[in-house]
N, C-alpha and C positions, 0 to 999 in steps of 0.2 A: 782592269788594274790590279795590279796584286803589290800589299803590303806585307812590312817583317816587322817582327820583333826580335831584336839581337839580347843576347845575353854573353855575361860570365868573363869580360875582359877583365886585364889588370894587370898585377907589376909580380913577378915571381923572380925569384934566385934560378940560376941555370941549373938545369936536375930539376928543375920543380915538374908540376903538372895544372893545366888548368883547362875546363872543360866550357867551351862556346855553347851556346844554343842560339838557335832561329825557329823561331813561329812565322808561317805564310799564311794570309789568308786572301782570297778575294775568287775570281773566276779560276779556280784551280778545277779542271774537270781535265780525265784524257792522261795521255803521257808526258813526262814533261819531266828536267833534271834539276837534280838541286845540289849545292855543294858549297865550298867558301872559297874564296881568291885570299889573297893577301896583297899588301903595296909597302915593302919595306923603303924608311925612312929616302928619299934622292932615287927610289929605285919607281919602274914602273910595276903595274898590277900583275899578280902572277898566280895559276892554278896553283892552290894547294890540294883538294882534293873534288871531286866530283860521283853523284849519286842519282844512277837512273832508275825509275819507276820500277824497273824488274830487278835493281837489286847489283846491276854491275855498279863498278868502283874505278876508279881511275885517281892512283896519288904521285904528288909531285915525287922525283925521287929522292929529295931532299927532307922528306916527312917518311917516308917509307918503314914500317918498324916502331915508329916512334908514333904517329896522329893516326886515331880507328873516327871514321864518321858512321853516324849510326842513324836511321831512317825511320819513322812511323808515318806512311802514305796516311792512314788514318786522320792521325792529326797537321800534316803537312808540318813537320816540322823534322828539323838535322840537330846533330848533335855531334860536334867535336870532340874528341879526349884527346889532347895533349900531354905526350910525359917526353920524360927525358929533354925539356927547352935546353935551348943554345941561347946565346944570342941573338945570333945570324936571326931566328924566327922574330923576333922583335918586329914587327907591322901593325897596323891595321888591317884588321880582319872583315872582310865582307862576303855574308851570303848572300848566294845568285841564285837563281833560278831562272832555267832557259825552257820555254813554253812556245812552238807553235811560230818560230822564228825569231820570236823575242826576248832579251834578255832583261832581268827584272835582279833592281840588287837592293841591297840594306842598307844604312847609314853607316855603316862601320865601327866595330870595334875593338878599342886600341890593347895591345898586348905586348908586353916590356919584357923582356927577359938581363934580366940586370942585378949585380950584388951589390 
């Protein structure tokens, strides 16, 4: 079983910037990806970016430029930086982590881009 701790949602002006965290912990042994989806407001869930063990990246191309996710294997934990918000990013933010066939997510948190 593996657990998260989500950090760092909230409500920003567009141009702002705000920085997510996730803490994993549980049977994490091996290779295995970690990253965040999004679920804006009537839409369904959608990659926003993803992070394998060796370091590859893979961003939506709607964040491109704008969201850096950052990795400590060590601690099993990601880290978001958002700048330059839109609107449009306005979701619910969840980190996943895909292990060994399984996919393993966060509770989610919420992120506003609104003036």
């Amino acid at each position: 079983q593996v657990r998260f701790v989500e950090a760092g949602g909230g409500l920003v002006p567009p141009g702002g910037s705000l920085r997510l965290s996730c803490a994993a912990s549980g049977s994490l042994y091996g290779i295995y990806t970690m990253g965040w989806y999004r679920q804006p407001p009537g839409k369904q869930r959608e990659l926003v970016v993803s992070s394998t063990s060796n370091g590859q990246t893979i961003y939506a191309d709607s964040v491109k430029g704008r969201f850096t996710i950052s990795r400590d294997n060590a601690k099993n934990t990601v880290h978001l930086q958002m700048n330059s918000l839109k609107p449009e990013d306005t979701a619910v933010y969840y980190c996943n982590l895909d292990k060994g066939g399984s996919r393993y997510w966060g509770q989610g948190t919420q992120v506003t881009v609104s003036s």
